[in-house]
C-alpha positions, 0 to 999 in steps of 0.5 A: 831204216835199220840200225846193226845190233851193237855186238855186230861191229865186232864180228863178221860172219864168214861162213853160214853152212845150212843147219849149223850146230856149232860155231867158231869165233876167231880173234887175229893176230896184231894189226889183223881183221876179220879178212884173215880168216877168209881161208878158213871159209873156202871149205868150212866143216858141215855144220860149222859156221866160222866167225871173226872178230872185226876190231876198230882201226882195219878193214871196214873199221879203219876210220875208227881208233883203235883199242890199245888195252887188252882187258877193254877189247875183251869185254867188247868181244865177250859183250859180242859172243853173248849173242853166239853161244846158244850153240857150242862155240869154240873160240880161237885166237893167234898170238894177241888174239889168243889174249884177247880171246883169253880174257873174253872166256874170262869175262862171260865165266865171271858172268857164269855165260856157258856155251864156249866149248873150247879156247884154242890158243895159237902162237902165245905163252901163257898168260901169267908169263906176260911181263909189261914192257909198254916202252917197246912200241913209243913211236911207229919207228918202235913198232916197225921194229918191234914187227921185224922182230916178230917177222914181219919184213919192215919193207912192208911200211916204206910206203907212206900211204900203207905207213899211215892206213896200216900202222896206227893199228899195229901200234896199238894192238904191239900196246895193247900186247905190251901193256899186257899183265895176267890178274887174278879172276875168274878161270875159264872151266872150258878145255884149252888147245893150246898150238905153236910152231916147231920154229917159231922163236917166240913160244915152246913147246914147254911154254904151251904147258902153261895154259894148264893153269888157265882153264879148270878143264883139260888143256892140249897141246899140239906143235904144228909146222912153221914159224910164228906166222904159221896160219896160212900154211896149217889152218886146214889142220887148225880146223881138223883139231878143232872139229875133232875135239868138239866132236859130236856136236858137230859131225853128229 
């Protein structure tokens, strides 16, 4: 009997081209799996493999709690891409994604692990603009109406079945995001693509200027049509930046 390697359970491979020279990692977004990035593996780019992250408390991790602190999902997950990086690995993350992904770069920077490539962050101010604000999600009610602020539509939880499966970890997830405060540690030395919707409400184009004080490399900024929940739309265009921007290593 064979037992999964513990850096597995956080990660699901999504699309396994022959001959991969580079990967991408991608972390989703509040209450997320791994399934979110399915459409990213219909048509993967040659040589790319794509990854996702499989937090506990969704999917085919549902029966286990979820985290609710943003710097112990990151050291999971960094503890997980040790195990990817012998080839260029971008990593990618949406919103608390992008946070989550943020602090895992910091983390293997601080072990002086090479390998990440690039981080592209989507939909999330920088990280020193954070402010903690844990009162915001106190009860499921907070965190039903804390989603239809970031526009999900609250109907989506009126079923007590979808209530009890799915909100446990939106709740921790908003806790995780609202519990959220930048330290001083190591700078990730990869560039930084740093993305956002033209409408969404929650991050600027001024705001994606501050990633440059969170990398030692260059940062790019890139304004993409859409709202906060842009991803389903443009994720063909997320995937053309990135292999443009990885370059030779993968179309090489």
């Amino acid at each position: 009997m064979t037992t999964t390697a513990p850096w597995r359970q956080h990660l699901r491979l999504l699309a396994a081209p022959p001959e991969a020279r580079a990967r991408i990692v991608c972390v989703a977004p509040a209450g997320g799996g791994a399934s979110t990035f399915q459409p990213w593996a219909v048509d993967p780019p040659q040589g790319v493999e794509i990854w996702a992250v499989q937090l506990p408390g969704r999917e085919d991790r549902l029966q286990e709690a979820p985290f609710t602190d943003v710097t112990e999902a990151a050291r999971r997950v960094a503890m997980a891409l040790q195990w990817l990086v012998d080839r260029p690995c971008v990593v990618f993350g949406h919103s608390l994604g992008a946070l989550i992904g943020y602090e895992a770069v910091r983390v293997l920077a601080a072990q002086g692990t090479d390998g990440v490539s690039h981080l592209v962050v989507s939909g999330c101010r920088p990280p020193d603009s954070h402010r903690p604000r844990p009162e915001l999600v106190r009860s499921d009610q907070d965190a039903v109406d804390e989603l239809a602020r970031l526009g999900l539509s609250p109907s989506a939880f009126d079923d007590q079945e979808t209530r009890s499966v799915v909100l446990p970890a939106m709740r921790g997830d908003l806790r995780m995001f609202y519990s959220y405060e930048h330290r001083s540690g190591a700078t990730p030395a990869c560039p930084i693509i740093a993305l956002a919707g033209d409408e969404d409400p929650h991050v600027s184009e001024v705001d994606l200027l501050g990633w440059r004080r969170h990398t030692s490399a260059t940062t790019t900024t890139a304004v993409l049509p859409g709202g906060h929940h842009y991803l389903a739309d443009v994720h063909p265009r997320i995937v053309q930046m990135i292999v443009e921007a990885v370059g030779d290593t993968i179309s090489g």
